[in-house]
C-alpha positions in Angstrom: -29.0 43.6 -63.0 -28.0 40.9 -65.9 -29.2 37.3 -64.6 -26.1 35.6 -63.3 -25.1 32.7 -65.6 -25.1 29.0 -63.7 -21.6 28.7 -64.1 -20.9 31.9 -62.1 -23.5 31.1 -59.2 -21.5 27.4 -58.9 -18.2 29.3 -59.1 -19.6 31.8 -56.0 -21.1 29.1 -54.7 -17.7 26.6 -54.4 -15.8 30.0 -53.4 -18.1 30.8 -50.5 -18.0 26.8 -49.1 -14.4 27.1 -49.6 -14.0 30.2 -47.8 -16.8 28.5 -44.9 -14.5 25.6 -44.7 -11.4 26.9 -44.6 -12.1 29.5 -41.4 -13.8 26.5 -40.2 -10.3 24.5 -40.1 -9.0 27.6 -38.8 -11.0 27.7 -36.1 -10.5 24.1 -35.2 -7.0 24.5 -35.2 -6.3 27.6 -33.5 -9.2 28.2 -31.5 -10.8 24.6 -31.1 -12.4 26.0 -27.4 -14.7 28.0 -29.8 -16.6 25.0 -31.1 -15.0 21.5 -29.3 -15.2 22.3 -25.6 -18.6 22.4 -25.4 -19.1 18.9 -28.1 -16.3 17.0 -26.8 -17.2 17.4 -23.3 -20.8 16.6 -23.5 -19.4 13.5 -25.6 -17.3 12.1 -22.9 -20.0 12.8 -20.2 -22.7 11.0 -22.7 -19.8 8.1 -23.3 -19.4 7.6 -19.8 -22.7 7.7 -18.5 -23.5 4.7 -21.0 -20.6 3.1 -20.1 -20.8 3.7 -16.2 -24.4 4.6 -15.3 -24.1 4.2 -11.6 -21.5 7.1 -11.6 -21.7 10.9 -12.7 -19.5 12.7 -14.4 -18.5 16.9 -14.7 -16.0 18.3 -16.3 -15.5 22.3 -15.8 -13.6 22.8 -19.2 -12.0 20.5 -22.1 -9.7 22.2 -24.3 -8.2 20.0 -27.4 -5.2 21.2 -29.6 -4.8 19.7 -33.1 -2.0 21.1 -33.6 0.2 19.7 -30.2 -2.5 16.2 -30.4 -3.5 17.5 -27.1 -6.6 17.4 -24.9 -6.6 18.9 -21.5 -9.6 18.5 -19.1 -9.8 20.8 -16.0 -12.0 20.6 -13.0 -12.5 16.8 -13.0 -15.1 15.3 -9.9 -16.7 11.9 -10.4 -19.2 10.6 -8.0 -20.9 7.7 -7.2 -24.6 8.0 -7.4 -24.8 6.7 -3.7 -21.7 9.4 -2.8 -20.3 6.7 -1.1 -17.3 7.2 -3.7 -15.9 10.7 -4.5 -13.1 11.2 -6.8 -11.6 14.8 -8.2 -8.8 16.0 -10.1 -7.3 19.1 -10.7 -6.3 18.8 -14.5 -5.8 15.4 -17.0 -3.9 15.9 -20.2 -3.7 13.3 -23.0 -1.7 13.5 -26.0 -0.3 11.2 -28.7 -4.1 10.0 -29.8 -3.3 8.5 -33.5 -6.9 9.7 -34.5 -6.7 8.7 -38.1 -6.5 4.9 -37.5 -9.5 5.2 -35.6 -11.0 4.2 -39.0 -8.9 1.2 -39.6 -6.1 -0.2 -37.1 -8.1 0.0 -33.7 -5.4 -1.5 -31.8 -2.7 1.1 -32.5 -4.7 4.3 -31.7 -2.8 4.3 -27.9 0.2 3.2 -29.5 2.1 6.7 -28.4 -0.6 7.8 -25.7 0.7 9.8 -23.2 -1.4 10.5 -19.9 -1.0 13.1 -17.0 -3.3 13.4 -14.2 -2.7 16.5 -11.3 -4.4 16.8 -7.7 -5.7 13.6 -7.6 -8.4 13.0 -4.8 -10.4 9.9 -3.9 -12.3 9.2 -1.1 -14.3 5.8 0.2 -16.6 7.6 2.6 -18.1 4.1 4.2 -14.6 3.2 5.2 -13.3 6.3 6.0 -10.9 6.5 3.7 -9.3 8.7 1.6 -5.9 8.7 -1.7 -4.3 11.7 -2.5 -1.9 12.0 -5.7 -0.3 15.0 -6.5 0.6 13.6 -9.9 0.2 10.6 -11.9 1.9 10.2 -15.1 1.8 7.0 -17.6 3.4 6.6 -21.3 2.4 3.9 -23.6 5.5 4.5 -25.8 7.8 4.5 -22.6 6.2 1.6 -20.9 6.4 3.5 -17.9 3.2 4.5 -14.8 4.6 7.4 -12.3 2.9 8.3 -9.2 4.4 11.3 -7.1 3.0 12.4 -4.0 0.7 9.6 -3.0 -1.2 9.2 0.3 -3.9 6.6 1.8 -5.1 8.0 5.3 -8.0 8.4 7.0 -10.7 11.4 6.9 -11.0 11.1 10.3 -8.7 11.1 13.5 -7.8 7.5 15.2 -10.6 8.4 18.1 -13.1 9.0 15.4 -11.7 6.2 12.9 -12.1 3.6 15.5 -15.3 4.9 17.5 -17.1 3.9 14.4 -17.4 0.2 15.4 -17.4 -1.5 18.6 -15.7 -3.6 17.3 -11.5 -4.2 16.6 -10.3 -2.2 13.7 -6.8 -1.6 12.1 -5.9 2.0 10.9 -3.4 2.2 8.0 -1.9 5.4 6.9 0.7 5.1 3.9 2.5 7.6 2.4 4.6 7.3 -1.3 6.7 9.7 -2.3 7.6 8.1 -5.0 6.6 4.6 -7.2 7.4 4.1 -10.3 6.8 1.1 -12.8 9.0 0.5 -15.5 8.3 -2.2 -18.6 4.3 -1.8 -17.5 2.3 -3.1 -20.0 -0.3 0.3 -20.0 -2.3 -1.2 -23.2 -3.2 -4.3 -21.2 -4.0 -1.4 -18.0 -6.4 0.8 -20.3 -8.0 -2.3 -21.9 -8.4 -3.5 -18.5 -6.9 -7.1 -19.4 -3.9 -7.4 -17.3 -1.4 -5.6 -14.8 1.6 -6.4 -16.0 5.0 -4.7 -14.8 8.8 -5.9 -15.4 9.4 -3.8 -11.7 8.7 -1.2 -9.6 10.6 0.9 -7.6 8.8 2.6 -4.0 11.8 5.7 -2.7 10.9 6.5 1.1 7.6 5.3 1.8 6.6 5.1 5.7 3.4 3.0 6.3 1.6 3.3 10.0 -0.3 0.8 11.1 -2.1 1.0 14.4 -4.5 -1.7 15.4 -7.2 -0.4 18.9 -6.9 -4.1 21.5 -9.4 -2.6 24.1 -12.2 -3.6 21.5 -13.1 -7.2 21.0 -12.5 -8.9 17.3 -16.0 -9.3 15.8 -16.5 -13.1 15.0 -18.6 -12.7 12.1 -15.7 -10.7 10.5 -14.5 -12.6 8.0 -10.5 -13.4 8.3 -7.9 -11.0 7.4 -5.8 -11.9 3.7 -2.7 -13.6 3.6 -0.9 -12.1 0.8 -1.3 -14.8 -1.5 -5.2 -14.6 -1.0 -5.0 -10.9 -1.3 -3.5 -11.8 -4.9 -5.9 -14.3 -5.9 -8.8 -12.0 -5.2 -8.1 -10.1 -8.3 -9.4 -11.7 -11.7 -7.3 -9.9 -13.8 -3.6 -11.2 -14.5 -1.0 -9.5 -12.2 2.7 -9.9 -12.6 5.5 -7.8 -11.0 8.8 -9.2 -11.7 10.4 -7.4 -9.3 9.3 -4.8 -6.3 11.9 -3.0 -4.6 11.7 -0.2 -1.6 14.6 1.8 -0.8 14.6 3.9 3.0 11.1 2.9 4.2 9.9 3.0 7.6 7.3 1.2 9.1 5.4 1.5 12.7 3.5 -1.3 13.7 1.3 0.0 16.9 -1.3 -1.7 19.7 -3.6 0.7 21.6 -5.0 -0.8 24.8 -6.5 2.4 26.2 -8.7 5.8 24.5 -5.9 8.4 25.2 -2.8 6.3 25.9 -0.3 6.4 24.0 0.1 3.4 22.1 2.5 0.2 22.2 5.1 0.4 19.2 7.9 -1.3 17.7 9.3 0.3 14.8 11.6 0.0 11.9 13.8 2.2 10.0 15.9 2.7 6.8 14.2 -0.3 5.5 15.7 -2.0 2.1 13.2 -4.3 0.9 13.1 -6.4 -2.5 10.8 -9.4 -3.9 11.6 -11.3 -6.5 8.1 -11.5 -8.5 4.5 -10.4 -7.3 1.8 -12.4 -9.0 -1.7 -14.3 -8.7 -0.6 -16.5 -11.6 1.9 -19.5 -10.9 2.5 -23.5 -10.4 2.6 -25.5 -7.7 6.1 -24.6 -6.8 5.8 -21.0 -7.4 7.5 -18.8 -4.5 7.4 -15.0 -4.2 11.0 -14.8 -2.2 11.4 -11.3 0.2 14.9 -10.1 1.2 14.9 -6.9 3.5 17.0 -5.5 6.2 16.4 -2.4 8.6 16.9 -0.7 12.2 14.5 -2.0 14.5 13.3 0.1 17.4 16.3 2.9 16.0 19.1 0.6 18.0 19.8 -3.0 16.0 19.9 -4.2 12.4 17.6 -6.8 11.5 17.5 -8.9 8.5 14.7 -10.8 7.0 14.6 -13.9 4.3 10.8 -14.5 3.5 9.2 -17.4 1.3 5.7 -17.3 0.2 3.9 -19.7 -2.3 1.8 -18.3 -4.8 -0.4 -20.8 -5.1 -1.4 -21.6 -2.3 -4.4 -20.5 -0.4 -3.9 -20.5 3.1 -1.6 -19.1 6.0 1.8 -20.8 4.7 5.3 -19.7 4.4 8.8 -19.6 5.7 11.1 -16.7 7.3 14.3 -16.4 9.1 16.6 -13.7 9.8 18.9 -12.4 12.8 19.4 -9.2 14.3 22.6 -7.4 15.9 23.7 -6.3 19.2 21.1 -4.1 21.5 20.2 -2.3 24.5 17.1 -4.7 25.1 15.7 -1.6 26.9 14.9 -0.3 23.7 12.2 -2.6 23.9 9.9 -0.8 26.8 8.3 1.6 24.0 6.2 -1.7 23.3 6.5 -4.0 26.7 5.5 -1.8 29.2 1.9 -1.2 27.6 1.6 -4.1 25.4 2.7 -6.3 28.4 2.9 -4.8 31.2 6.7 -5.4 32.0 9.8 -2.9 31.7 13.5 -4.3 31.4 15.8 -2.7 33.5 18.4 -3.5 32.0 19.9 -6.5 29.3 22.0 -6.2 26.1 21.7 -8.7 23.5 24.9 -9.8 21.7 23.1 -11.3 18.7 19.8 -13.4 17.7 18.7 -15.9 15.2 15.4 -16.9 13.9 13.9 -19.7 11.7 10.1 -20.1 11.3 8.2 -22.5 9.5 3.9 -21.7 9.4 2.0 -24.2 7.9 -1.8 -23.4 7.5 -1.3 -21.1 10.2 0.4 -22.6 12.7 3.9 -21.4 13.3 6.4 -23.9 14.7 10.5 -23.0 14.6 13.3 -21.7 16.6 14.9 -18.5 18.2 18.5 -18.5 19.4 19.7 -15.5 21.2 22.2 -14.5 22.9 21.9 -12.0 26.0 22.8 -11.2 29.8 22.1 -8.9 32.5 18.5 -9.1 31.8 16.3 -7.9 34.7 12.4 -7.4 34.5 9.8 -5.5 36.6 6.3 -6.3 36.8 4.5 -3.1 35.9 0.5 -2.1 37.2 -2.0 -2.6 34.4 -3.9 0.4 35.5 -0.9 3.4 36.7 1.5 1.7 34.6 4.1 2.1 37.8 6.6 -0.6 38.8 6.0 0.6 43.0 4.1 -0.9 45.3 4.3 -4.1 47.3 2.5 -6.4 44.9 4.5 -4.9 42.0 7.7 -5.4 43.9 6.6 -8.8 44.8 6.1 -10.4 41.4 9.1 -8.6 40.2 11.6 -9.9 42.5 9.6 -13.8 42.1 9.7 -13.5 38.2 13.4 -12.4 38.5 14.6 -15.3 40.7 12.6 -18.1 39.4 11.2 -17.4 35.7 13.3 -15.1 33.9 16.6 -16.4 32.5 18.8 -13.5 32.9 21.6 -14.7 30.9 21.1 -16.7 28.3 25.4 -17.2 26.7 26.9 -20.3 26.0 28.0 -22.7 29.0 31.5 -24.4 29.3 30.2 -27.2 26.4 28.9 -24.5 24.3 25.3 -25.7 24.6 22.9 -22.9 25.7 18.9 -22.0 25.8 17.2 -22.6 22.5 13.5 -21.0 22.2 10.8 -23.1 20.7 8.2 -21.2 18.3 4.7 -22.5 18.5 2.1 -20.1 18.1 -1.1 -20.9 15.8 -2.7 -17.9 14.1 -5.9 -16.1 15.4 -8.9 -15.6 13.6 -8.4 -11.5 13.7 -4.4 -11.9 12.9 -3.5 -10.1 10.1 0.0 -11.2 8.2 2.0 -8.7 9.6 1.2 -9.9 13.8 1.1 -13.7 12.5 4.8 -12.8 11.6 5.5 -10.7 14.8 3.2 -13.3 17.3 5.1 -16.1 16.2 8.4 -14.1 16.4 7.5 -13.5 20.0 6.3 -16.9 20.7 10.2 -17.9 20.5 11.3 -15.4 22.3 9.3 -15.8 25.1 10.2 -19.3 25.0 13.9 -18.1 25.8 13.6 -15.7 28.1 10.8 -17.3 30.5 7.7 -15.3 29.5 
């Protein structure tokens, strides 16, 4: 054979590299698993590791399309490398990456990121707790965070939940349909820098809360957070301009006994808004609540709440009223909470406005009712019979209880006086309903 000439071998030479390259770009384009599955996914795991080294990381598959700017990740579990947290997910997509200004503008590379996250699972084994998600979806371009599908509950059944400690415990179980952010500022969210949203809208949540009284509160505990503490926990600036919930329900329940059903009051097709939601504000700064719903499924109730930002302790305002009712409605919560059923009573209409300052609640109830009449129930049968029973219901009738409570000939009737100052184990939502109470027992004779 004729020795090839130097020009010929470079010619070969460039044709072969062109050919090499060429499948190569072919393969990266239309069959990208071939090569980037395994490299991008043992990149991401080496990333993380460096960047999180008390977590782990697997990934069962990554699959990235050039052509769509696409990368999918499947089979998803992160752990904590004391399992104390467990997270999964289904699938995670991500697309819109602009890859080429990775070598220049840095800022700009999320610019149209758009992120998708299926089958969401995490789970805070010390607490007991657990978040599903059956989708979460955010867009950069959009300005928008979606979350379908989204429960907090417990691992464990209420028995279980509170058995745990010997001491009192509250149980929340939340369920979201539907939240979604509009105007979120997702760059400052990835960059971890802010949470920023211009509002969010919550469609038919139902939160449960159920707190076990036949435990003592430990004293060691340290107090439950006031909203406004709650907020100034987190470093990061948070700003919702405005929140709004549309049919929620909410069921605030007292267990006094392992097996009993417990003491309720509930409300129902709940419209709720707040003006702004932050941990950044001046002196003057209020977050303002307006909400309205059917309490105990018999009477409108309407609520006007004022809470300063910056302040740290137990401080706000409310008032509201609340229509006409069968006060029976009421037993689901008396007869265990307290120990008394109403025979009978309607109320025509009440009025509330309640001042607490540092925790101590001071204010007014007016209401107007008649026909009330109350029996003293036993603490352990939970019967109104026997002679004792019968007793103290026909004394607390005659001499304590004001059974009618309507304007006299001058107009001038009962007005109840709120004072009730906060307990070390109150959380916000029984410092509202204690000091509630407070008036209303002030009224009635309680």
């Amino acid at each position: 054979m004729r020795s090839l000439s130097p020009r010929k071998v470079a010619a070969y030479a460039s044709y072969a590299g062109g050919t090499i390259l060429l499948v190569c770009i072919l393969v990266l384009i239309f069959l990208p698993d071939a090569y980037l599955n395994g490299f991008l996914k043992r990149q991401i795991i080496k990333t993380f590791a460096k960047e999180y080294p008390s977590y782990s990381l697997r990934i069962a598959r990554v699959h990235c399309a050039i052509v769509r700017n696409t990368i999918e990740c499947d089979g998803i579990a992160l752990r904590s490398l004391d399992s104390t947290v467990l997270c999964s997910a289904g699938a995670l997509s991500v697309r819109g990456i602009a890859w080429l200004r990775l070598m220049g503008q840095k800022d700009k590379v999320f610019d149209a990121l758009i992120a998708q996250a299926r089958d969401i699972t995490l789970s805070f084994r010390p607490s007991k707790y657990e978040f599903r998600c059956a989708q979460l979806r955010a867009s950069v371009p959009d300005s928008a965070i979606m979350v379908e599908a989204a429960e907090l509950h417990t691992i464990v059944n209420d028995d279980a939940f509170f058995a745990s400690s010997k001491f009192r415990k509250t149980r929340y179980r939340i369920v979201l349909p539907l939240c979604k952010a509009t105007g979120a500022d997702c760059r400052g969210l990835l960059h971890g820098k802010a949470y920023r949203a211009r509002s969010v809208l919550i469609d038919d949540p139902s939160f449960d809360i159920l707190v076990n009284m036949d435990t003592p509160w430990d004293k060691n505990a340290s107090k439950p957070l006031m909203p406004n503490e709650a907020l100034s926990l987190i470093k990061k600036a948070t700003q919702v301009n405005g929140l709004n919930i549309l049919n929620g329900r909410l069921k605030y329940a007292e267990r006094y006994r392992i097996g009993l059903r417990p003491a309720e009051v509930t409300f129902d097709s709940v419209q709720l808004s707040v003006n702004v939601i932050s941990n950044r504000g001046g002196p003057k700064s209020m977050a303002v609540v307006r909400g309205q719903g059917n309490f105990m499924k018999t009477s409108r109730m309407k609520i006007h709440l004022t809470v300063p930002i910056s302040l740290p302790e137990s401080s706000f305002k409310y008032s509201g009223s609340l229509d006409a009712m069968d006060l029976t409605s009421l037993n689901s919560f008396l007869e265990i909470g307290e120990n008394l059923r109403i025979k009978s009573g309607f109320l025509q209409t009440a009025a509330f406005d309640i001042t607490v300052t540092e925790g101590r609640a001071s204010g007014t109830v007016r209401a107007l009712y008649k026909n009330l009449v109350i029996e003293i129930l036993d603490k352990q049968t939970g019967s109104e019979k026997g002679v004792m029973n019968r007793i103290g219901s026909f004394i607390i009738n005659a001499t304590k209880i004001r059974g009618t409570n309507m304007p006299d000939k001058s107009g001038s009737l009962k007005i109840g006086d709120v004072k009730y100052e906060q307990k070390r184990d109150d959380t916000f939502l029984q410092l509202v309903w204690f000091s509630l109470r407070s008036g209303i027992g002030s009224v009635v004779g309680f």
